[in-house]
Phi, psi and omega in degrees: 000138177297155177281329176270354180274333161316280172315346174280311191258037163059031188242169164274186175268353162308332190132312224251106163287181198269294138269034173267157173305305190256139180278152164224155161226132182252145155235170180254110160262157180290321175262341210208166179262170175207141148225151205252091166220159205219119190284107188246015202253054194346359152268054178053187186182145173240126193248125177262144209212158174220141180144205204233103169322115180276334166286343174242337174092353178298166141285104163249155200227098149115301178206182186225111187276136185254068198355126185317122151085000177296169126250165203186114121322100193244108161259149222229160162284144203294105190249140175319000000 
């Protein structure tokens, strides 16, 4: 992941938001982006993501809610 498309969803580029509830992590496939996130504050999070929750299989448009001490996998389309 580019380090300004990071800084674009409000994360470093480690990964580790600064003062969000939830760690993300992106990883890269030849078709699709995956992002990771994880709640580690137990009050949840709406986090913004566009794609397909893989864990639940919804489609989301716009954000992704990320269940209190919960996670949520989002492939997302593969962007340059």
């Amino acid at each position: 992941m580019r380090p300004a498309r990071v800084r674009r969803r409000g994360c470093s580029p480690s990964g580790r938001a600064g003062s969000a509830p939830s760690g993300r992590r992106w990883r890269r496939a030849p078709d699709a982006d995956y992002l990771f996130l994880i709640d580690h504050s137990g009050a949840g999070a709406e986090i913004p993501a566009h794609g397909v929750e893989l864990l639940t299989g919804k489609s989301v448009h716009g954000s992704v809610t990320v269940p209190d001490g919960g996670l949520a996998v989002v492939r997302e389309p593969r962007r340059p």
